[in-house]
N, C-alpha and C positions, 0 to 999 in steps of 0.2 A: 612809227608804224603801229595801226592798233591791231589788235587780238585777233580781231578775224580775216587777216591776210590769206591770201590762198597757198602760203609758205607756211602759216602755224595751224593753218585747217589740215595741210599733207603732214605735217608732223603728228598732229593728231589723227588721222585714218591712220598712218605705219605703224602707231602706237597698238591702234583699234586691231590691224591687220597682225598684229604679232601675237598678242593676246590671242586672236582665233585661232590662229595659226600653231600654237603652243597648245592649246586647247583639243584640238587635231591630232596635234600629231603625240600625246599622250594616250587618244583611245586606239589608236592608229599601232600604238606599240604595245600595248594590251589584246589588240586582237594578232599579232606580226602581221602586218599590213603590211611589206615591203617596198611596194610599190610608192603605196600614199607617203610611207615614211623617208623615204627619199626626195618623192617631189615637195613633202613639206621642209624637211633640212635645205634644202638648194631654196625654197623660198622663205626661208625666214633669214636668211645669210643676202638672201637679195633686198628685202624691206632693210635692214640693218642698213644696208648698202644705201637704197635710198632715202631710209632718214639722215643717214652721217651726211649724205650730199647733199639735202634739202638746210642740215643747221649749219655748213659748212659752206653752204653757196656755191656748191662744184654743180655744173651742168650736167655735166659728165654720166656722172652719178645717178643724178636722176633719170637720165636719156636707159640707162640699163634698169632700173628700175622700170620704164615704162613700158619697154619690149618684153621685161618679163612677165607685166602683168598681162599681156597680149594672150602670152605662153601660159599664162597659168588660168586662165579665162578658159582656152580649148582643155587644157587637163580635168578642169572641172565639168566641163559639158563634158567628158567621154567620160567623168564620174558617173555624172548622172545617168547618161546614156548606159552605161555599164550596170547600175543598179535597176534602172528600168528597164533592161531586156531589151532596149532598144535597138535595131540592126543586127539581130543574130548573136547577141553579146549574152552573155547569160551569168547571173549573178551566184552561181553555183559552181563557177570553174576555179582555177589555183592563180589564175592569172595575177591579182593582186597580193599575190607574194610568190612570186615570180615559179610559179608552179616547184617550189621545192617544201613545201609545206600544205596540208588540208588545211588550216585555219582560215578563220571568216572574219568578216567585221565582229569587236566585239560587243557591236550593240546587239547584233543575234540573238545571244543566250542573257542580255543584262541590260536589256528596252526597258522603259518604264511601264511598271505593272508585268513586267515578264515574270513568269514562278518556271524554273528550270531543274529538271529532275533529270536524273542520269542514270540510263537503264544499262544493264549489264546485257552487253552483246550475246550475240546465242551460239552456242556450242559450233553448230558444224557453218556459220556465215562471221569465225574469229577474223577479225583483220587485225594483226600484230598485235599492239596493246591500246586500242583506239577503244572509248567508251562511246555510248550513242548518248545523244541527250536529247530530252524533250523539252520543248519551250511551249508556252502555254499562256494567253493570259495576256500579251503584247497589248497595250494603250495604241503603240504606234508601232508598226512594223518595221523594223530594222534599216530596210532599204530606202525608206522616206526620212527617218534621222539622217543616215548619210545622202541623200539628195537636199534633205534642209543644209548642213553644212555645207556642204560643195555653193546650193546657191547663195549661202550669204559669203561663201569665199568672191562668187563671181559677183555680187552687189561691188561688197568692199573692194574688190578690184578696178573696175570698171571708175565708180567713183575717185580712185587713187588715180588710174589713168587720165581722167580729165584734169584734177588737180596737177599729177604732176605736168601734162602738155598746158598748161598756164603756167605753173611755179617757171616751167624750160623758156615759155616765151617769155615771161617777163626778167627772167635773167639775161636772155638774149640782147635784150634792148636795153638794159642798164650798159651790158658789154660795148656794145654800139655806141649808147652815147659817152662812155667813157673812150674807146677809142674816137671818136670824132672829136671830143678835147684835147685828148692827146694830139689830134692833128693840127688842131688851132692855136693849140701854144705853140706847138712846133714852126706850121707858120707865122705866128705871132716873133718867135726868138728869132726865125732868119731874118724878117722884116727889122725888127730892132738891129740886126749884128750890122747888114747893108747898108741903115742911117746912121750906125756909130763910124761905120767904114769911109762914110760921105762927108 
């Protein structure tokens, strides 16, 4: 088998895919991102899942692998959708940590080129012990960092999809033809047992 089988290309994207994915869900836990930080845990336990199946040669494995990448394709468009204000969504709600925290993405306050001063709330507009900050200076605005990751999660996904529906059918038909030899010795041994019998 050489190197660039579509069995060691899928190992290499799960590899690629975990790596991001790890990458994510680090700023994801710096900003409490709750949301993101769940659906990246549940999808990095699924790449696991589909690389042990792909080095393992279970079909199985990779068939949950590939519905997940389906599932994690739409999560990422209602990322994006979410941080573009897309359909009434609006990137200033609690939604993304499940409304029991204010906290935001933390590229917000710590974008590249961002300078972040923290101004002292004002007397009679105190809200418990919450400081305001100001951000200033953004290279790239918060909300297109997190629509660049979301899109290269749906690249890398999309990409893994197709490899893994090739890695699934070519295991498919090794199965086949192993059981169709299985059938043919088996016919083969009755035929033998019938002429030892004669």
């Amino acid at each position: 088998m050489g190197c660039c089988t579509g069995r060691c290309s899928l190992i290499c994207l799960c590899a690629l895919q975990l790596i991001s994915a790890l990458e994510r869900q680090i700023f994801d836990f710096l900003g409490f991102q709750w949301a993101p930080i769940l659906g990246n845990f549940l999808h990095i336990i699924v790449v696991i899942l589909g690389l042990f199946g792909t080095i393992q040669y279970r079909p199985r494995y990779i068939m949950v692998y590939t519905v997940w990448t389906a599932l994690w394709v739409t999560w990422n468009v209602f990322i994006i959708c979410f941080y573009l204000e897309v359909g009434g969504l609006s990137k200033d709600t609690d939604l993304m940590t499940f409304n029991i925290s204010v906290h935001r993405s933390w590229w917000r306050e710590h974008g590249p080129g961002c300078v972040r001063r923290v101004l002292p709330p004002s007397a009679h507009g105190m809200m418990d012990d919450y400081t305001y900050v100001s951000v200033t200076g953004c290279i790239v605005d918060f909300q297109y960092l997190e629509v660049i990751h979301s899109a290269v999660q749906i690249l890398l996904s999309l990409v893994g999809f197709v490899y893994a529906c090739y890695v699934i059918s070519i295991s498919m038909e090794e199965e086949d033809t192993y059981s169709f030899d299985l059938q043919v010795c088996k016919h083969l041994f009755i035929q033998m047992l019938q002429i030892i019998e004669q």
